[in-house]
N, C-alpha and C positions, 0 to 999 in steps of 0.2 A: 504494500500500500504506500508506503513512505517513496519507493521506488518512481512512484505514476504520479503520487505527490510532486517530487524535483523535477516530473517529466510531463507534463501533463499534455505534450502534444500527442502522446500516444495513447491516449484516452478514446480517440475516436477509433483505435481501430478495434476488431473483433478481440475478443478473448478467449482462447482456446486452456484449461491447465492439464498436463499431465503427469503421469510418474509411472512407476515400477516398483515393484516388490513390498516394502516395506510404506510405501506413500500410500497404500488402501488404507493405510490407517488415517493419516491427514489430512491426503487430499481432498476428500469427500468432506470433512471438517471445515475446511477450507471456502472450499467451492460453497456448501451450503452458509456460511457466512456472509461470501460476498453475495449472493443471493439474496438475500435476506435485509442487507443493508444496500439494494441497487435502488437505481432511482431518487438517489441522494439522501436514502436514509439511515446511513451511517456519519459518522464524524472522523475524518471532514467528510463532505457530501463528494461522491465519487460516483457517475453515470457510468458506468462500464457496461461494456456490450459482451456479458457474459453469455457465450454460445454454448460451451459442453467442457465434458472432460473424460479422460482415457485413463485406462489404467491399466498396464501390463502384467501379467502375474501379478496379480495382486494378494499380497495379505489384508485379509477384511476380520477377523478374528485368528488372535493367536491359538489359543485352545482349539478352535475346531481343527481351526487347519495341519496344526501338528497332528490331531488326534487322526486326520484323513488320510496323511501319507503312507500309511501302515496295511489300510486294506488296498487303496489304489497300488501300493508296489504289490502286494499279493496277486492282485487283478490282472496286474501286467507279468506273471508268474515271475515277478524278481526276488519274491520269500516263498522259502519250501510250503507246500499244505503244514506239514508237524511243526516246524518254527511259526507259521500263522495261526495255528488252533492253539498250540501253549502259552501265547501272548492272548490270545483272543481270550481265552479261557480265565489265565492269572492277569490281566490287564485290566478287565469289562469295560475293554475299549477307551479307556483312559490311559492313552502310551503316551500322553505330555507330562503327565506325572507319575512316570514309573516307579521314579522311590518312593513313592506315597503308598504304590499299589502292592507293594510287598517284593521279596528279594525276589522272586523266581521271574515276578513279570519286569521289575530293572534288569535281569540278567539275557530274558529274551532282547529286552530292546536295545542292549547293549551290542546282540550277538546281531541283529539287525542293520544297525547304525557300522557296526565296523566293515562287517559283511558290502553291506550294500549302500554305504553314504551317504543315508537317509536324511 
């Protein structure tokens, strides 16, 4: 904002934001603020011509999305059946908190993680 502030000839054109990976968290943050405060109703008063935003792999929740990479690699057969039913089993599907889940399901997601880079 401070940016378009010192510049304001670039006020008239489109505004497009976007990001990758770890920006599903703010960008959307972001965007919905200037939304919210367009048509001069933030401080200062800033008319932007907010058109959209993009987001590349995006993380949108850290917990799910940790918790999703475990049966999508199984999916894609990148974890044995027996390495995915011992996690699935001692895990209950919570492999972002494996030490919470008790040693055997830390010890699967470990054997996972090293295995396949997860």
């Amino acid at each position: 904002m401070q940016w378009l502030i010192q510049h304001p000839e670039f006020l008239e054109n489109n505004l497009y934001i976007g990001g990758g990976s770890y920006s599903g968290i703010p960008v959307p943050m972001v965007v919905q603020h200037l939304y919210d405060n367009r048509e001069g109703g933030g401080s200062p008063p800033l008319n932007l011509k907010l058109r959209g935003y993009v987001l590349g792999n995006p993380i949108t929740d850290i917990h799910i999305d940790l918790n999703a990479r475990i049966p999508f690699a199984h999916g894609f057969a990148l974890i044995s059946n027996r390495l995915y039913q011992s996690a699935k089993a001692n895990c209950n599907g919570d492999y972002a908190n494996a030490n919470a889940s008790g040693q055997q399901c830390e010890l699967n997601v470990i054997k996972m993680e090293e295995t396949h880079k997860l």
